[in-house]
N, C-alpha and C positions, 0 to 999 in steps of 0.2 A: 511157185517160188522161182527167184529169178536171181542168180549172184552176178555182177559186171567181170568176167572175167580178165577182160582188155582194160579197167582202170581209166576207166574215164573219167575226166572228172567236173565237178559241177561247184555256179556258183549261185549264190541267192539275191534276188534282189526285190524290193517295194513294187508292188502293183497300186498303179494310183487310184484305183476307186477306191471310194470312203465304202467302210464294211465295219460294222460293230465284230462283226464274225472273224474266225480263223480260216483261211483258207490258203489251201495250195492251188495255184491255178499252172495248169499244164496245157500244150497245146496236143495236137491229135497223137504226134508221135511219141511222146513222151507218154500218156495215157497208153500207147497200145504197147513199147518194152515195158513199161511199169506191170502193166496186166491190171489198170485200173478203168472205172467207170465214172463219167460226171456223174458227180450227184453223191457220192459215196466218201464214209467218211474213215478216218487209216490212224495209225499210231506215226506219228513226225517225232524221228530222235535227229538233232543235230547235234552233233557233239555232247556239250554237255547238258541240252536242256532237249525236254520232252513235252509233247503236248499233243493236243487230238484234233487234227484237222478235217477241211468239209475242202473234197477234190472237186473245184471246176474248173471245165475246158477255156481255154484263152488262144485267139488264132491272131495278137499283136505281134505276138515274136515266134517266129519258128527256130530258133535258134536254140537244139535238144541241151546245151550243157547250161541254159540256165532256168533257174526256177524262181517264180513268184512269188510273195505271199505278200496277203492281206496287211496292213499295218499293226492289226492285234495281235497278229501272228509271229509280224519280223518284230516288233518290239520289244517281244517275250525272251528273244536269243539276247540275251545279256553279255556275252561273250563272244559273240559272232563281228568280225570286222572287215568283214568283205574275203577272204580269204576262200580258195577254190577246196574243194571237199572229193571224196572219194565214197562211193557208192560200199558202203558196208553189205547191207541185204534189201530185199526187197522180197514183198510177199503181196498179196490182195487186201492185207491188212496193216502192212507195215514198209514203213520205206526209215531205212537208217543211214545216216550220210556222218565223215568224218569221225571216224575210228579217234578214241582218247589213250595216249600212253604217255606215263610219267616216269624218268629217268631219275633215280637216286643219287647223290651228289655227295662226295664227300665235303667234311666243312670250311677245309680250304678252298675248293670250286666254287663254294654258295659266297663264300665271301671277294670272290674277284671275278664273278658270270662273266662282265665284258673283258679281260684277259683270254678266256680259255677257248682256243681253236675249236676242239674235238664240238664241245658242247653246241655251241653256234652253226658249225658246220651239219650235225644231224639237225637241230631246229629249221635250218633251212632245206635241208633235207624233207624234212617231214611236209613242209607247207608244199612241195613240189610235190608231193604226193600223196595232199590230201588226209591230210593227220593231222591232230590238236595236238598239239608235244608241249611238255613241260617240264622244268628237272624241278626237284626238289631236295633238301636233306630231310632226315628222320626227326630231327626234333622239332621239326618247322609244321607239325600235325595236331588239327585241332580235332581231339577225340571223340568229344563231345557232340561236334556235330559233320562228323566224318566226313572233312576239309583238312586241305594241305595247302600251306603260305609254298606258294610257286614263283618260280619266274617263265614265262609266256612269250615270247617272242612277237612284236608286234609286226602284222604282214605287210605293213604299207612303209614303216621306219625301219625295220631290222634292228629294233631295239629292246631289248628284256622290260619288262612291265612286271612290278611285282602284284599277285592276289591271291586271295583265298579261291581254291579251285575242287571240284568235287574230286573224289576216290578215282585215279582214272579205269579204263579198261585190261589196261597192261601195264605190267609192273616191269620194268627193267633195271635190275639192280646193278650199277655202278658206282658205288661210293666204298670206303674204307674199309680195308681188308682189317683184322676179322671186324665181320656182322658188329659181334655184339661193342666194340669201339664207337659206333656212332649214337651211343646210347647211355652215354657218362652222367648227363645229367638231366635225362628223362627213366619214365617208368618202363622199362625194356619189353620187360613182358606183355605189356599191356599194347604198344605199339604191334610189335611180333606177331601177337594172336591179330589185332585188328587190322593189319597190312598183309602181311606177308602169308598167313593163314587162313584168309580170307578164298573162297572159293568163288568170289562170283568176279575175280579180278584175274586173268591170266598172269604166266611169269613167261618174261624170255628163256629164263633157265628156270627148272624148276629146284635148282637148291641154291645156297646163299654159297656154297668153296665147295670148295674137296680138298678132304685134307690127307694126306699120302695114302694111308694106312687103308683106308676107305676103298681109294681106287685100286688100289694092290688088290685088295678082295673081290671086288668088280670084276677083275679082268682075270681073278684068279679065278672064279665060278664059272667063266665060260670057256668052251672049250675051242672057241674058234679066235677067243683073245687072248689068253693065258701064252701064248707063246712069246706075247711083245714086252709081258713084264720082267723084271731079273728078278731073280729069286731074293727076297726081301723078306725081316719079320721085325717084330717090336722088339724095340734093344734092351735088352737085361744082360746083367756080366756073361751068364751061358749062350744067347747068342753071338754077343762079343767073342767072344771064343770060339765060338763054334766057325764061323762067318773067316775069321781071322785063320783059323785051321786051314779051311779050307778052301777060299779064298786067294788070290795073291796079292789083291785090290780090292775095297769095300769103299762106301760113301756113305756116312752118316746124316742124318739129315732129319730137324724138326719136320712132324708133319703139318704143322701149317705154314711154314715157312715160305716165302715167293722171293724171286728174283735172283735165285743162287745164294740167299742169305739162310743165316742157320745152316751152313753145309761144311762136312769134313771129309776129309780121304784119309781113310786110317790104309796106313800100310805094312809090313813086318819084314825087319831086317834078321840076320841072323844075332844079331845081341838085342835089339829094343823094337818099340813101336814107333812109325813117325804119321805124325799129323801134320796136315799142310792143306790151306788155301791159299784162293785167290784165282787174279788171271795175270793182270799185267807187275803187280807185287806180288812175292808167295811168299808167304809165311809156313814157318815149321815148327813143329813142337816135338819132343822126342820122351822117349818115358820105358826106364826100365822093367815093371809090369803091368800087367791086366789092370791092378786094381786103379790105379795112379790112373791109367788110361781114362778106364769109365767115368771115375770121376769127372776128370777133365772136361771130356765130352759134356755129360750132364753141367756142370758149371758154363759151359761157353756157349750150348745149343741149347737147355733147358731140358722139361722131363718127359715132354711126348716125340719121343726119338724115334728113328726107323733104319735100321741098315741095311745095305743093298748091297750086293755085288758088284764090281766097278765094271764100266763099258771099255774096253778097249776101241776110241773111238777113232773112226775113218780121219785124212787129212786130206787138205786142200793147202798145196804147196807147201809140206810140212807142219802144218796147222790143224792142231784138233778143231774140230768146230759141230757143233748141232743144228739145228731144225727147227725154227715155230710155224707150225701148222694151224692157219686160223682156218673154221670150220663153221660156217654159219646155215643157218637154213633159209631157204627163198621161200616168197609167196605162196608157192605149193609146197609149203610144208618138208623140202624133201634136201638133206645135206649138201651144200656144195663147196669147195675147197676156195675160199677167196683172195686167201695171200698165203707166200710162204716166205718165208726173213731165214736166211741163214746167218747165226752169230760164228764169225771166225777169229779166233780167240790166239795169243802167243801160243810160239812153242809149247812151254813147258806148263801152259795155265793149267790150274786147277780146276777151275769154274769159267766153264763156256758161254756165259751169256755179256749181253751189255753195261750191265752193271759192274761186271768185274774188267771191263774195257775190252771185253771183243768189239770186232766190225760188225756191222749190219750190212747184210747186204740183199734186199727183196727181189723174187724173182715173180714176173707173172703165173699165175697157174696154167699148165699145160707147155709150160717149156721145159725145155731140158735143162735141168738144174743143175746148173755151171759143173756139170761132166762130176757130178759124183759117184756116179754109180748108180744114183737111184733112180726109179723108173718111173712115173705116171700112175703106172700100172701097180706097183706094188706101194705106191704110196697112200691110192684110191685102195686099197685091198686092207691097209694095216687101218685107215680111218672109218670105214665101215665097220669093220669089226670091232675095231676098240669103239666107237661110240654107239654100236649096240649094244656091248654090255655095259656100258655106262647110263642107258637108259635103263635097261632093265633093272640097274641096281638103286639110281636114281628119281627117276620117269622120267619123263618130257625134258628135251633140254634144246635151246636154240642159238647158243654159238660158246663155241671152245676153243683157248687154243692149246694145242699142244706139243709140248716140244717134244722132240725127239732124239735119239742117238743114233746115227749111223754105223757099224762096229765095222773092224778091220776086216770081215769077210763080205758084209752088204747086208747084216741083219739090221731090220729096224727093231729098236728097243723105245718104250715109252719110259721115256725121264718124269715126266711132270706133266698134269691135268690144272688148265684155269678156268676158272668159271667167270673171270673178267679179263680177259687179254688185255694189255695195251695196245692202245693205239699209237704210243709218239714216237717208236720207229717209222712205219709205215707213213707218217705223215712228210717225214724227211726224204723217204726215199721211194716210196709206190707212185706209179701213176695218178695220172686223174681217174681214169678209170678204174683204177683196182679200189684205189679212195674213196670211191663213190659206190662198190660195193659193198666195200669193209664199216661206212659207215650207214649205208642204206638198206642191206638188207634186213638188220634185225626190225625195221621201221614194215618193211615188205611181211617178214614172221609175223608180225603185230597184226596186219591185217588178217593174215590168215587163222591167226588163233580167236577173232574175232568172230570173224565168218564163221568160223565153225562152232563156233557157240551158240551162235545164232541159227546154224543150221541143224544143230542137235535140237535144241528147243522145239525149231519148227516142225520136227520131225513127231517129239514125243508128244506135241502137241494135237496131232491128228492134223496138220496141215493148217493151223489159223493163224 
């Protein structure tokens, strides 16, 4: 067995003898890193189509990144349009080329493809290194004969092409927070089990959110993460109370809520309770008891609520402000830190992110982070840990972001877990290169959870 570790990558073209037959024709060198034999015949997956071809040697072209085939053979790739490919696995019996991943789309996306940066920019992405990429929405799935209406990026126009496209390899969910929202007017369940349940389909993440309460328990089970959570439980009037006791700051907060939305800071004066958001507007509400309180809360945040103790957060030039830690995994499988975006938010804001009109401001990884205090080192130290136990509680997962709170002594505290970060900060203000990792490497993941399916197989297989 033979994996390309260096990414090379290959393209296909017509061999002009007339041949009733399938064949791959390779010349000497291609035969001896294949570990193949003229004469011998192998499993051919490109992309999305399969077939069994008869390997004969060809000494026209020495040239290793491209490959031959018969006309029975290339006419068979139906989806194939010249596009350069990326060596998935290779065995004595099998050669796979161009890894398939399909990106979920919410249904605004699906409805303006050619508007949307993010989406176009990984599609081009993916063709530079040898990936079939596709987005898709959920209701666009035809069940029946498990196909998905995609759009396909054409590699010679740079133009979306709409078709019916088989189930891909990897699943990478980005479309509309919550899940079950893209599913109004299809059968939910029935998609769910046949997408997303589906085991012979990789995930970039292996779960669709994380919703507060979940990761609080995460990080509470382990003991080398439990220290970044604040002490937080599910809101009923007794923790209300409780929290508010003894507390001098708390933060309310839907647990499926994103963007600083669904979020309260209850705090207690010596006559009443005040509640207040926001960033660049604050709002305040005030309420003579507990009961009034809860209420409140439950009427403006809903019923899956969570209270936390507030962060006494660090400042930059008088300015609270937090952390998003995006957190992807590379090719080998193994976490790297790809951007970090500091939101720095007014004086008095409530809510530290960009929504509520903080700055954004992105720093490369491995610089010193505009003299906060925080170090490299303890930043690489609180992201290990907290995304071990986030695997463990979850399994497999391949890019997060997560913000954080930096407190007025230099502790990191975890605010909030995403299992889709944005991208349209980072688009305004990271580099090219940071860009080009924030949007390439889950496409690099994809290879890799590929490969190793492949290489499990090959394994329990006895070697065939």
């Amino acid at each position: 067995m033979q994996v390309d570790s260096r990414e090379k990558l290959y393209r296909l073209e017509i061999m002009g003898q007339k041949s009733t037959e399938k064949i791959l024709y390779l010349n000497n060198f291609q035969l001896d890193s294949f570990g193949l034999n003229d004469g011998q015949k192998l499993f051919l997956k490109i992309g999305f189509t399969s077939q069994k071809v008869k390997v004969s040697k060809q000494n026209i072209d020495s040239d290793n990144t491209k490959l031959y085939l018969s006309p029975e053979a290339y006419n068979g790739l139906w989806h194939y349009k010249g596009e350069s490919m990326s060596l998935t696995f290779s065995s004595n019996s099998k050669l796979i080329f161009g890894p398939t991943i399909g990106i979920t789309v919410s249904w605004n996306t699906w409805r303006k493809i050619d508007k949307i940066y993010a989406i176009k920019k990984r599609a081009i992405l993916a063709l530079e290194k040898g990936l079939f990429f596709y987005c898709f929405h959920y209701n666009k799935i035809d069940l029946e004969n498990n196909l998905v209406k995609a759009y396909i990026l054409n590699p010679k126009t740079y133009q979306w092409k709409k078709k019916y496209l088989p189930y891909p390899q990897v699943l990478y969910h980005r479309s509309t927070f919550p899940f079950k929202k893209d599913f109004e007017d299809t059968n939910s369940d029935n998609v769910y089990n046949r997408i997303w349940l589906n085991q012979n389909i990789e995930k970039i993440n292996n779960t669709i959110y994380f919703d507060k309460w979940n990761v609080y328990k995460a990080l509470a089970k382990s003991e080398d993460a439990v220290e970044f959570q604040p002490p937080s439980q599910l809101l009923t009037k007794s923790t209300l109370k409780q929290f508010i006791d003894r507390y001098s700051r708390c933060y309310v907060k839907n647990i499926y809520g994103r963007g600083g939305r669904q979020v309260l800071k209850v705090e207690k004066s010596k006559s009443d309770f005040i509640c207040s958001t926001g960033g660049k507007k604050i709002r305040n509400w005030r309420f003579t008891n507990l009961e009034n309180l809860y209420e409140f809360l439950q009427d403006q945040l809903g019923k899956d609520l969570i209270i936390q103790k507030g962060i006494s957060l660090a400042r930059l030039n008088d300015n609270p402000f937090d952390i998003r830690v995006l957190v992807q995994k590379n090719i080998e499988g193994n976490w790297v830190i790809s951007a970090l975006s500091f939101r720095v938010a007014d004086k008095n804001a409530v809510i530290t992110n960009c929504a509520a009109g903080a700055k954004e401001i992105c720093v490369p990884p491995g610089e010193n982070p505009l003299g906060s205090g925080l170090s490299l080192k303890s930043l690489e130290n609180f992201t290990n840990k907290t995304l071990s136990a986030l695997e463990k509680y979850y399994g497999p997962l391949g890019e997060l972001g997560l913000d954080i709170g930096l407190d007025t002594n230099g502790k990191i505290w975890l605010i909030e877990a995403n299992s889709q970060p944005s991208s349209r900060g980072y688009r305004e203000a990271a580099s090219k290169e940071v860009l080009r990792d924030i949007f390439g490497l889950p496409l690099d993941y994809a290879k890799y959870l590929i490969k190793k399916q492949y290489i499990k197989a090959y394994q329990e297989s006895g070697g065939y």
